[in-house]
C-alpha positions in Angstrom: -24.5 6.8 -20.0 -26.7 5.1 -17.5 -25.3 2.0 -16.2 -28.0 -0.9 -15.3 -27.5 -4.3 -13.2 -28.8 -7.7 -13.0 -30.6 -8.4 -9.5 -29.0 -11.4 -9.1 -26.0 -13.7 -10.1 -25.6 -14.3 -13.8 -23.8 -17.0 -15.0 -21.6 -17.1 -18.1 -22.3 -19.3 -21.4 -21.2 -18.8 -24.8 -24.9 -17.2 -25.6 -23.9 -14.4 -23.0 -20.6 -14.1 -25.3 -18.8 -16.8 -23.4 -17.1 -14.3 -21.2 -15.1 -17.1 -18.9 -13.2 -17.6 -22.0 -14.0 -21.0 -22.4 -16.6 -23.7 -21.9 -16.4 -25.0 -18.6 -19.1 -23.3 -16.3 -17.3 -20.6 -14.0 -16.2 -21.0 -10.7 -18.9 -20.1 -7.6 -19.1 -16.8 -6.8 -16.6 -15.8 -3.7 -18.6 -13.6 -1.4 -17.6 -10.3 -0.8 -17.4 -10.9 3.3 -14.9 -13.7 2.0 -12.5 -11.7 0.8 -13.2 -8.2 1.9 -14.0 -8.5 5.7 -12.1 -9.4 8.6 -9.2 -11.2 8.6 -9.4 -14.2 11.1 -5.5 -12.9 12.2 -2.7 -11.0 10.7 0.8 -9.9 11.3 1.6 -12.8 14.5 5.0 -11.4 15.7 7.0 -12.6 18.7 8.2 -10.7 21.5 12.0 -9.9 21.9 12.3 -12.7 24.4 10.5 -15.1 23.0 7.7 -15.7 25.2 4.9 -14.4 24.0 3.4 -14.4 20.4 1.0 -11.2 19.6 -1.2 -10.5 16.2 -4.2 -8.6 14.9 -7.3 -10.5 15.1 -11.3 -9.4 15.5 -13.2 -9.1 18.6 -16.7 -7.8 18.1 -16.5 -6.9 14.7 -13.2 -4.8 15.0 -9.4 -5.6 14.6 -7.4 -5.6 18.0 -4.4 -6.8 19.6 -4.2 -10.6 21.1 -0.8 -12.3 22.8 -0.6 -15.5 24.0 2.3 -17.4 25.2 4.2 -18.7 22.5 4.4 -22.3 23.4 0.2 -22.4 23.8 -1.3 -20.0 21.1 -4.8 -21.4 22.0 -4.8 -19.4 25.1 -4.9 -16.4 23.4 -6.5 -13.2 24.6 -7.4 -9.8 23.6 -5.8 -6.7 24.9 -7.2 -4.0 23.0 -11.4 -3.0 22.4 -11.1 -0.9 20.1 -15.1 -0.9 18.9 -14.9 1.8 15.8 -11.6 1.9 14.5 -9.3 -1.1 13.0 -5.6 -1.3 14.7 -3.8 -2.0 11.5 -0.2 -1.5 12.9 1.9 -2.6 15.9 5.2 -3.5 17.5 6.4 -4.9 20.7 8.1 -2.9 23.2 12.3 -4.2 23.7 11.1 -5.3 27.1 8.8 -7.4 25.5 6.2 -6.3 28.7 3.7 -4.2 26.4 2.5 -4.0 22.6 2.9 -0.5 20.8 -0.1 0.5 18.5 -1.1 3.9 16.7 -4.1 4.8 15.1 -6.2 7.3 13.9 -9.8 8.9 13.8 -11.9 8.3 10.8 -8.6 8.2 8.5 -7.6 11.8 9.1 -4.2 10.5 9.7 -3.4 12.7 13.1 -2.1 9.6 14.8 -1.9 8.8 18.2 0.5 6.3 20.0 -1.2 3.6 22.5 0.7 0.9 24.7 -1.2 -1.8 26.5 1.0 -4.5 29.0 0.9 -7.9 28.0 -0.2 -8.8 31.9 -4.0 -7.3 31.4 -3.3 -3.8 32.4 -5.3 -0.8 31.4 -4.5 0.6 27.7 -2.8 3.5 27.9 -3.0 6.7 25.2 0.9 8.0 25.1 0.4 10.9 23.0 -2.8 12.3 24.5 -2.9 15.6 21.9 -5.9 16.4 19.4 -4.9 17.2 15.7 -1.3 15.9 16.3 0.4 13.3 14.2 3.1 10.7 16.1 6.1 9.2 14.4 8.1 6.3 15.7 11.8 7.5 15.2 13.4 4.9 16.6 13.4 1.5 18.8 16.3 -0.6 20.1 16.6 -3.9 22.1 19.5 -2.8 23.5 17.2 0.3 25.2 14.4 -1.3 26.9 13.0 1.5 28.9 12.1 4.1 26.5 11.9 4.9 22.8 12.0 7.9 20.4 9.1 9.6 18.9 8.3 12.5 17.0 6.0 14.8 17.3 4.4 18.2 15.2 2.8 19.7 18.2 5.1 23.2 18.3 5.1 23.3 14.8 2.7 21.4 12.2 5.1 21.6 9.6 8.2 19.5 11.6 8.3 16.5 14.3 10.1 17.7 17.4 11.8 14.5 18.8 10.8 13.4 22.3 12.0 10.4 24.5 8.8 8.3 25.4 9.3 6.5 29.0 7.9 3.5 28.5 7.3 2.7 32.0 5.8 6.4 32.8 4.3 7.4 29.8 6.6 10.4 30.1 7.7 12.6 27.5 10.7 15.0 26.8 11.5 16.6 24.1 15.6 16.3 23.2 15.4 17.9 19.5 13.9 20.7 18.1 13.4 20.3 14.6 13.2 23.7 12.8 13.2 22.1 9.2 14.5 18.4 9.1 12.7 15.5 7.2 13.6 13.4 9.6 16.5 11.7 11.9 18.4 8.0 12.4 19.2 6.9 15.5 21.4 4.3 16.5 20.8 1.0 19.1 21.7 3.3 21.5 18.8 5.7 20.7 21.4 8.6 20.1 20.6 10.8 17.1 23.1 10.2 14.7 22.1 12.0 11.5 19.7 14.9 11.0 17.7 14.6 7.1 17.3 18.3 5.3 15.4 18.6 2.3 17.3 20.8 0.0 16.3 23.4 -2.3 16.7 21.4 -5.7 14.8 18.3 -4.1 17.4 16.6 -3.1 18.5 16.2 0.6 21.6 16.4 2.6 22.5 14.3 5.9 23.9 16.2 9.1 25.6 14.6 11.9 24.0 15.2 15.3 26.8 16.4 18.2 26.5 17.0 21.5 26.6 20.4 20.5 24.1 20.2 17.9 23.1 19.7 14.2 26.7 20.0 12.3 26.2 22.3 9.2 28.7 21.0 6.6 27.0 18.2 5.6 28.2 14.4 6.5 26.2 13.3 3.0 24.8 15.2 -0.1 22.0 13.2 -1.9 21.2 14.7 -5.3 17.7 14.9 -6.8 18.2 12.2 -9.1 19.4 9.9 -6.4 17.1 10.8 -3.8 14.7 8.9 -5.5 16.4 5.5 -4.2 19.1 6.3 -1.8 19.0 6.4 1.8 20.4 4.8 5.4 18.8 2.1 7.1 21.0 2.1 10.1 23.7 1.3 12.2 25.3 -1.8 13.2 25.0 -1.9 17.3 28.3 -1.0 17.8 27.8 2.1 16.2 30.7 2.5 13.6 29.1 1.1 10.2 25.6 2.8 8.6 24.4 1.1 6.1 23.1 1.8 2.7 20.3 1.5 0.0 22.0 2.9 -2.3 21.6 4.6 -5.7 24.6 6.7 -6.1 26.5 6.0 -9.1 24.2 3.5 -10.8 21.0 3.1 -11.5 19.3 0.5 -9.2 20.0 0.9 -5.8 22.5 -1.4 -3.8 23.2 -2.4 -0.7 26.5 -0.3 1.2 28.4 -0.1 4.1 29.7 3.2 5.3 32.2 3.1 8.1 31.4 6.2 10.6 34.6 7.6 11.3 36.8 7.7 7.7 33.8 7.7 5.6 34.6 4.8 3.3 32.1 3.0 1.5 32.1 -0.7 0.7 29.2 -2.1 -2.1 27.9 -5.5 -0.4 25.4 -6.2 -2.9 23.7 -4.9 -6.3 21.3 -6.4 -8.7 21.2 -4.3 -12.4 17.6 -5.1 -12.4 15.5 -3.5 -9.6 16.4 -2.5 -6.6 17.7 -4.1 -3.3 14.0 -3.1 -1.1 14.3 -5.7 2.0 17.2 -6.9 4.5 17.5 -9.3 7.3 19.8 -8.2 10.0 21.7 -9.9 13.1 19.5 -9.5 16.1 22.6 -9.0 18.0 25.2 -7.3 16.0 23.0 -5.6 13.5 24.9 -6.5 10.9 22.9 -7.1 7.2 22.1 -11.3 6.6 20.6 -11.1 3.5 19.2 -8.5 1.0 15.9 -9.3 -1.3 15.6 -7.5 -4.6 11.5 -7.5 -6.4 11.6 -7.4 -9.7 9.5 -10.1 -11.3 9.1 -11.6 -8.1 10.8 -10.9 -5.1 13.7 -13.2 -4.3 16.2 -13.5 -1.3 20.2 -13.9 -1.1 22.0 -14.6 1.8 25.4 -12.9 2.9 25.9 -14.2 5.9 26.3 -18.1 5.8 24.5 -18.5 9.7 21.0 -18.1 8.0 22.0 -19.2 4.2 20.9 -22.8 4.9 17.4 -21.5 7.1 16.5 -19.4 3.6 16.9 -22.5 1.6 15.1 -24.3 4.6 11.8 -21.9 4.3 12.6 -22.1 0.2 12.1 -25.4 -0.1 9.5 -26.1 2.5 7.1 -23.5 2.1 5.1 -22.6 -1.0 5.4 -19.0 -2.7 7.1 -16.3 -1.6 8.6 -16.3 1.8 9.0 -13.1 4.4 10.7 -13.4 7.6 8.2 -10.8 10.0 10.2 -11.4 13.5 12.9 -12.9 15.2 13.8 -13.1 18.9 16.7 -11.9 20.5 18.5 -15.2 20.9 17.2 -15.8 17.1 16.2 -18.7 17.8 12.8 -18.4 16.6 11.6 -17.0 14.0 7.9 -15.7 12.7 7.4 -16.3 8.9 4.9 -16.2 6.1 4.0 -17.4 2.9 1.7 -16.9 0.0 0.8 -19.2 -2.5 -1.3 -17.1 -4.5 -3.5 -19.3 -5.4 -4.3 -20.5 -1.7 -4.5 -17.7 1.2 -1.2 -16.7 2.6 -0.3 -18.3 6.4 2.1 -17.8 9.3 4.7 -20.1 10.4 6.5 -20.3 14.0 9.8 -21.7 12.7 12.3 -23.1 15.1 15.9 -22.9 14.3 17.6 -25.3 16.6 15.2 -27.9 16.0 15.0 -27.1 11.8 10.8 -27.4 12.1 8.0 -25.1 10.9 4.9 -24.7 12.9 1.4 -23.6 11.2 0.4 -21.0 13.4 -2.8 -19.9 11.0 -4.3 -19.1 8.1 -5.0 -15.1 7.6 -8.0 -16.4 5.6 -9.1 -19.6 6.4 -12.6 -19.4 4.7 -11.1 -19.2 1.4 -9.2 -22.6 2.1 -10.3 -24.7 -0.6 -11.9 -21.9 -2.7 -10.7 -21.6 -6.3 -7.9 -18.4 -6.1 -6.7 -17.4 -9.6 -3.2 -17.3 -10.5 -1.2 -14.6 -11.4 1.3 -14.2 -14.1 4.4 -11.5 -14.0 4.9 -10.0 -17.3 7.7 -8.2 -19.3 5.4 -5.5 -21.4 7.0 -3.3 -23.8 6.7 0.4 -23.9 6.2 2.5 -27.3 9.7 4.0 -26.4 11.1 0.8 -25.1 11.0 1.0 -21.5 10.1 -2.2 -20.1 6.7 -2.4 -18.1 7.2 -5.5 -15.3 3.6 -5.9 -14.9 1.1 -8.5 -13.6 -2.0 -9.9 -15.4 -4.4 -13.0 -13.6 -6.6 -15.0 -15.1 -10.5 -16.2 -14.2 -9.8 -19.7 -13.4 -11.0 -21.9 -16.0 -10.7 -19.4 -18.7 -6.8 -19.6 -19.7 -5.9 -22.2 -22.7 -2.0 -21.4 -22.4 -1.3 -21.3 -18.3 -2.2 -17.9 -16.6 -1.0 -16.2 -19.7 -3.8 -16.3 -22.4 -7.5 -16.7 -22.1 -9.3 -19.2 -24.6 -11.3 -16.0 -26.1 -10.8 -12.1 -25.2 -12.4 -10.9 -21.9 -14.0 -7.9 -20.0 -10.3 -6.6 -18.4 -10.2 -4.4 -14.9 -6.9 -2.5 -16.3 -6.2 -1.6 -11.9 -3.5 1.1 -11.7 -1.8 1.5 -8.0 -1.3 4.5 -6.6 1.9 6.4 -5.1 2.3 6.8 -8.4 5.9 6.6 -6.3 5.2 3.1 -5.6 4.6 -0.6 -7.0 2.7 -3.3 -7.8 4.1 -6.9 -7.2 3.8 -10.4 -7.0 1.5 -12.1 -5.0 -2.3 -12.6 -3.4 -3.9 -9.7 -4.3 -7.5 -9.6 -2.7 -8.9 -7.0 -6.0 -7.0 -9.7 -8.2 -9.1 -12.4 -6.8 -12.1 -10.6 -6.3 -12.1 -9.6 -10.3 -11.4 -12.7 -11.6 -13.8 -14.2 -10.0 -16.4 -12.1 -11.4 -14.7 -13.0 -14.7 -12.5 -10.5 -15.8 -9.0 -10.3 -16.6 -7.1 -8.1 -13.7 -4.2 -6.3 -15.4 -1.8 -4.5 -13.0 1.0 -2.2 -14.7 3.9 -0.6 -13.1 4.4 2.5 -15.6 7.6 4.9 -15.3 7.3 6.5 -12.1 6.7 3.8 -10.2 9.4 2.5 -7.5 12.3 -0.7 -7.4 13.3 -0.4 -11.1 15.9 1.7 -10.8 16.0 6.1 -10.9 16.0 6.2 -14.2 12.8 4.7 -14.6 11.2 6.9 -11.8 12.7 9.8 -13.1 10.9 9.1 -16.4 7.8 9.9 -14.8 9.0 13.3 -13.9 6.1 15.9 -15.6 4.8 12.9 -17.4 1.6 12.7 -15.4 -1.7 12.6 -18.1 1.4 12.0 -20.6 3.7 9.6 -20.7 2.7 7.9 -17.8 -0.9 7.5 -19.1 0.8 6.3 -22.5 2.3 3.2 -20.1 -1.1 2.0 -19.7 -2.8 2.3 -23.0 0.5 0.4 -23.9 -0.6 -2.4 -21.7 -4.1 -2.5 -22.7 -2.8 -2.8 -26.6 -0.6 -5.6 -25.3 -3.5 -7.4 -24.0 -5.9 -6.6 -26.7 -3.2 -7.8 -29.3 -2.0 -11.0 -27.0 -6.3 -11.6 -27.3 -6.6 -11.3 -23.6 -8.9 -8.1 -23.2 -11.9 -7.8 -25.6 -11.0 -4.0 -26.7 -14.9 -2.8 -26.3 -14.6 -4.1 -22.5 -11.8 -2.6 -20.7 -12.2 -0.5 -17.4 -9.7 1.5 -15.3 -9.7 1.5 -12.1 -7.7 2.8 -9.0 -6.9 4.4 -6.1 -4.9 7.7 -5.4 -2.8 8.5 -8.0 -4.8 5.2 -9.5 -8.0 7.3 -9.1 -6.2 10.5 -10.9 -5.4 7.5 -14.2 -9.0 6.4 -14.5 -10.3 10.2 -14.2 -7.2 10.5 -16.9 -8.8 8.0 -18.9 -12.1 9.0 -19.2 -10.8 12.9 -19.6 -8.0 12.2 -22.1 -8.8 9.6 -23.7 -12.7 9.5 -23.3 -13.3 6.4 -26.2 -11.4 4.3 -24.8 -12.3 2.9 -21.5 -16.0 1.2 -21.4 -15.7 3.0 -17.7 -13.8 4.3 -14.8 -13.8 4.0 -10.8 -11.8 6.7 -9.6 -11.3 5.8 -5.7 -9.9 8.9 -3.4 -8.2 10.3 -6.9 -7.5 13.7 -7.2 -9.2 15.9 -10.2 -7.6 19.2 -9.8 -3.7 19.0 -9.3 -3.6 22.7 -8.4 -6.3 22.5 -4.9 -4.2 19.0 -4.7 -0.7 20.4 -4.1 -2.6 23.9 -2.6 -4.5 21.5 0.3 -1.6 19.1 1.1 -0.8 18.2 5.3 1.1 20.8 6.6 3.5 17.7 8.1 4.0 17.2 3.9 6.4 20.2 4.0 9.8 18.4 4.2 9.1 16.7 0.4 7.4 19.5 -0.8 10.0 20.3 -3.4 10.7 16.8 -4.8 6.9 16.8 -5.2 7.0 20.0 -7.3 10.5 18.4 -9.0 8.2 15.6 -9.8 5.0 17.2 -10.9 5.2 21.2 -11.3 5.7 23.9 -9.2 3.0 25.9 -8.6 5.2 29.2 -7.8 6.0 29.6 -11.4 3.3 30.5 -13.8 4.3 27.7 -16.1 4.1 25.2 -13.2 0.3 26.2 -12.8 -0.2 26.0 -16.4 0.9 22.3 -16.4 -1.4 21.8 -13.3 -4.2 23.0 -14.6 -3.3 21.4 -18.4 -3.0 17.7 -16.3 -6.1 18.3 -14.4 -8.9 15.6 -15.3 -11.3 18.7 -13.7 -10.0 20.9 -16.9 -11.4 18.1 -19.2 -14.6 17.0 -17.4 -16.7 17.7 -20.0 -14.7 15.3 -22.1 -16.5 12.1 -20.5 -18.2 9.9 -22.5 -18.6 6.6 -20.2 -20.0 5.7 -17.0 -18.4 6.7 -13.7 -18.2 5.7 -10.4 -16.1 8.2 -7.6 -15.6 6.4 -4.0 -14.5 8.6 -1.4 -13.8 9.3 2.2 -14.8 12.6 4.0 -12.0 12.8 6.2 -8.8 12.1 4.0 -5.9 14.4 4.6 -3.9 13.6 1.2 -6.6 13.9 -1.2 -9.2 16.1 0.4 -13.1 15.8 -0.3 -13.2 18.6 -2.4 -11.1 16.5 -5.4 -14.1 14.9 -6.4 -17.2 17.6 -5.0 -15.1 19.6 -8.1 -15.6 16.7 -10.8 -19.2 16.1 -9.6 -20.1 19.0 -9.7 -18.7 19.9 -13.3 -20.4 16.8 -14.6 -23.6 17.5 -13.2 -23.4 21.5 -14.5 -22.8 19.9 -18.3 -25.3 17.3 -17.5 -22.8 14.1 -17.3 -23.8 11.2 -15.3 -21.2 10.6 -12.3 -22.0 8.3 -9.4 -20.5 9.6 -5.9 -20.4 7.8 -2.7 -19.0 8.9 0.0 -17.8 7.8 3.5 -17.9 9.9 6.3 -15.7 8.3 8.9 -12.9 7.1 6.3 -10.1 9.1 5.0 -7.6 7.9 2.2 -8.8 4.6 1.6 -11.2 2.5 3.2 -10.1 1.0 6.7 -13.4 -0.1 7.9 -14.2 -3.7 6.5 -18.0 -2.8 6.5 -17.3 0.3 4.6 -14.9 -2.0 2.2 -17.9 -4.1 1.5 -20.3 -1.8 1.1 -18.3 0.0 -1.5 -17.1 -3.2 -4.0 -20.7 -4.7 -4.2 -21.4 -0.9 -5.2 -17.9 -1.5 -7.7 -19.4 -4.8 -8.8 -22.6 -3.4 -9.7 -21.4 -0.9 -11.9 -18.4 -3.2 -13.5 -21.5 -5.2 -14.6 -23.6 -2.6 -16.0 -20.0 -2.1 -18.1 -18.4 -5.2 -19.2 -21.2 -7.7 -18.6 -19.2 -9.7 -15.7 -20.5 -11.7 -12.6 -21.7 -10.2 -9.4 -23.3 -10.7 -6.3 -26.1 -8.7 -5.5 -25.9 -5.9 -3.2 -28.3 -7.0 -1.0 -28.0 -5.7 2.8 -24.3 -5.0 2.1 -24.4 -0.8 2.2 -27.1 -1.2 6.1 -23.7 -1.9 8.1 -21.4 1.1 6.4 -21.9 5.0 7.0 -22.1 5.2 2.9 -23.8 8.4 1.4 -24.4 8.5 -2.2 -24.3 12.7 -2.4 -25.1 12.8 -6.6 -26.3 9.7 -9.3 -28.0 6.9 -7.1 -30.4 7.5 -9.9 -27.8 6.4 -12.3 -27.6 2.7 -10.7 -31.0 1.1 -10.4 -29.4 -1.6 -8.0 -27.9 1.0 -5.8 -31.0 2.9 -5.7 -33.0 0.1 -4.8 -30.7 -1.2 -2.2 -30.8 2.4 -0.7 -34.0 3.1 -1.1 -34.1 5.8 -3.6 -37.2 7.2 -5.1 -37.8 6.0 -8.4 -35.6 2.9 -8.7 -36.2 0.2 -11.3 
């Protein structure tokens, strides 16, 4: 059960079991800080009047804010200093005089809204209250002085909504929200419809009045179609709301709704996956063009203004494309792509003049550095269902394309989390990291997950441990039959509900994974659903529609049945738990419970734990630290490549609470008593 390392870098030949799949020597090892630290900038957008360009970018070790005028990016400058905390998310204000931020402390998710001015004046905290969470409701450049937030400071439960004077900082609330999911707005910032979760999981939509929330409801979303139906807004003028749209079919389209007789007009469907993106008229709000993901994701124009700049970007930029801003004359645009196999970059792109504009690389240390591929699949379910997954390659080790390896390899089978969510096409930094160390990276998106249609979600429903698990031993079987995974070498690996799977895995079905890493995963789904935010309250019944409710005594009887906890002493094969202290979703005790049932019927586990990280690891240091802890214990499994841990873990808070002892390289690097 213990799992060893090597203290340094092996390299692959056919006497170690030829584990690059073929005989070329493997690539050079991509270091961690490479691929796992700071970014040099991400997310450039341009203001609403196109003078200024703003993106996220380090200053002393952490992620800020930096704008600089868009015609002369080299005069950038910082106007945030944040020195702990990472600012991950952003937007400009309408008036295109300050940047918008919000951020948390230590991931406990209670976040705060900042604004800074673009002309160097102090940063300012908007929602100055501990232990309360801010959402943006809604933004308009037609209303430049002030925006709409919400806020669970009355109740924690539901988000009163507040006007936010942009100029003042002031704040009033206009809504009291006694048990509303949430609200749209239109370009005028007037509260148009009012979101209540119903009963059976499903949700109905209220028109606001002057006089208040209507009760007969202006739309009745059922459970089933809740899963992929809802509004994205209003044209400016006010009259048309449109549609994603699942009512009726199975993958959701795109409709218009016209506001005063009701009447709804289909603009766009695809029978594959759903319609997930839109590009609408800065001006008249109006929907451009609708992108549907299933294999990849792909982009079709309605609106013949911006048909020929899509084929422009198509055919001049490599990989997938993504249009991240557009100023209010629209006459430039932000865009970026991603090669895959090269790190993705921003664009300025210039309508009127029809010319693109390298504004930078988001990576440019791994310019030049030998990315893997990645190959969409079509995998087959026992009962049919089709599994669009994605499976990359260590370069240098695939004899047909990105699709088949010379010989089987050690395979990371890395399940996303949600599970009301999706993998998809494109540079993925744990797909390059893997293959690198010379295993195959299979990623899966198993019933349950999102933009294949209701149907397919709502095969998920009670399947968790079941059916859902089945998905993935379905994939590993394809790529043990296809001779891409070696079948004595596969781990699982995940985060969220992707940490629940590989706890599933080694519970369930405890032969056959070589190992698990279970990151943030919950082990007990009954102190899961019992210790959820307050602020969760609004989908608590779709959650109980999806999993079980615990109200009912069968519904705790399938918890507790599902639980990996209920099975812990089921584990046969090494593994690793990452964790933050502070997480909201998945609280610390989901995996003090597992440890400490392995460790009463004498299992190995190894637990590490970050103190200032919630769900998920924001902190690049902490990010680090943790993968050359992965890498480590990956080797000690499957006998792939790693770099040594080194001084990786002295610039992280990481505290290994149970099994250093377990992992001589950890121990060592931590100074543990005892290590070999």
């Amino acid at each position: 059960m213990h799992w060893t390392t090597a203290s340094a870098p092996r390299a692959m030949s056919p006497a170690d079991g030829d584990d690059t799949g073929g005989g070329d020597t493997p690539p050079p090892l991509i270091e961690r800080e490479r691929l796992f630290g700071n970014p040099a900038r991400i997310q450039g957008r341009l203001s609403p009047d196109g003078q200024w360009l703003a993106w996220i970018a380090p200053r002393e070790g952490v992620l800020n804010l930096w704008v600089a005028p868009v015609d002369d990016p080299a005069q950038a400058r910082p106007l945030t200093d944040e020195r702990t905390r990472p600012i991950l998310r952003y937007f400009w204000s309408p008036d295109s005089r300050q940047l918008l931020y919000v951020n948390d402390t230590g991931g406990d998710e209670n976040f705060r809204l900042f604004g800074v001015t673009v002309d160097g004046g102090a940063e300012r905290l908007l929602t100055p209250f501990e232990g309360i969470q801010v959402q943006v409701i809604a933004i308009s450049r037609e209303v430049t002085g002030h925006i709409l937030v919400g806020l669970n400071r009355r109740d924690p439960r539901w988000h009163d909504v507040y006007r936010l004077d942009l100029a003042s900082g002031g704040l009033e609330r206009i809504l009291e929200n006694d048990g509303y999911a949430g609200f749209i707005a239109d370009e005028r910032l007037a509260l148009r419809l009012a979101i209540k979760p119903r009963e059976d999981g499903g949700l109905s939509y209220h028109r606001v009045a002057r006089e208040g929330i209507e009760t007969t409801p202006f739309a009745d979303i059922g459970f089933e179609d809740s899963a992929n139906t809802g509004p994205v807004g209003f044209t400016r003028d006010g009259e048309t709301l449109y549609w994603i749209d699942g009512r009726g079919r199975d993958t959701a389209a795109l409709t218009a709704q016209d506001w005063t007789s009701g009447e709804i007009r289909l603009l766009a469907h695809s029978p594959r996956a759903d319609i997930t993106d839109l590009l609408r008229d800065p001006h008249s709000g109006k929907v451009q063009a609708w992108a549907v993901d299933y294999l990849r994701n792909a982009w079709h124009a309605l609106d013949g203004a911006i048909a020929d700049d899509l084929a422009f970007l198509d055919r001049e930029l490599k990989g997938d494309i993504d249009v991240t801003s557009r100023t209010d004359d629209d006459r430039l645009w932000t865009v970026t792509n991603d090669p895959v196999t090269a790190p993705p970059a921003a664009w300025l792109y210039d309508r009127e003049k029809r010319r693109l504009t390298r504004l930078y690389v988001g990576r440019p240390e791994l310019e030049g550095v030998e990315l893997a591929g990645m190959t969409p699949l079509e995998i087959t379910a026992r009962d049919g269902k089709t599994l669009v997954s994605y499976l990359t390659l260590p370069r240098g080790s695939d004899a047909e394309g990105f699709s088949k390896p010379a010989s089987p390899l050690p395979m990371v089978l890395l399940v996303h989390g949600g599970p009301w969510a999706r993998d998809s096409y494109g540079s993925e930094t744990f797909h390059h990291w893997l293959a690198n160390r010379g295993y195959a990276v299979l990623s899966v998106n198993y019933r349950g997950s999102t933009g294949f249609g209701k149907a397919f979600i709502s095969a998920g429903d009670g399947e968790w441990a079941a059916a859902m698990h089945d998905d993935l031993l379905d994939a590993v079987d394809w790529a043990v039959d296809a001779g891409v995974a070696d079948p004595e070498r596969v781990a699982i690996m995940g985060g969220s509900y992707g940490g629940y799977a590989a706890l599933v895995g080694l519970t369930f079905t405890p032969e056959r994974f070589a190992c698990g890493v279970d990151i943030v995963g919950p082990s007990n789904l009954q102190t899961l659903l019992a210790s959820m935010p307050a602020y969760w309250e609004a989908g608590k019944r779709q959650l109980y529609r999806r999993m079980a409710d615990p109200e009912t005594e069968a519904g705790r009887a399938w918890l507790e049945a599902r639980s990996p906890l209920s099975r812990a002493d089921a584990i046969r094969r090494p593994l690793l738990i990452g964790q933050g202290a502070n997480d909201p979703r998945v609280k610390q005790a989901e995996s003090d419970q597992i440890v400490a049932a392995m460790e009463a019927n004498g299992i190995p586990v190894t637990y590490v734990l970050f103190p200032d990280e919630g769900h998920g690891f924001a902190r690049p240091v902490n990010a680090i630290a943790f993968n050359a802890v992965v890498e480590a214990f990956l080797q000690g499994c499957l006998g792939g490549r790693a770099e040594p841990i080194g001084e990786a873990l002295a610039p992280s808070s990481i505290e290994v609470p149970h099994g250093a002892e377990f992992a001589p390289e950890l121990a060592e690097a931590l100074g543990v008593r005892g290590a070999s």
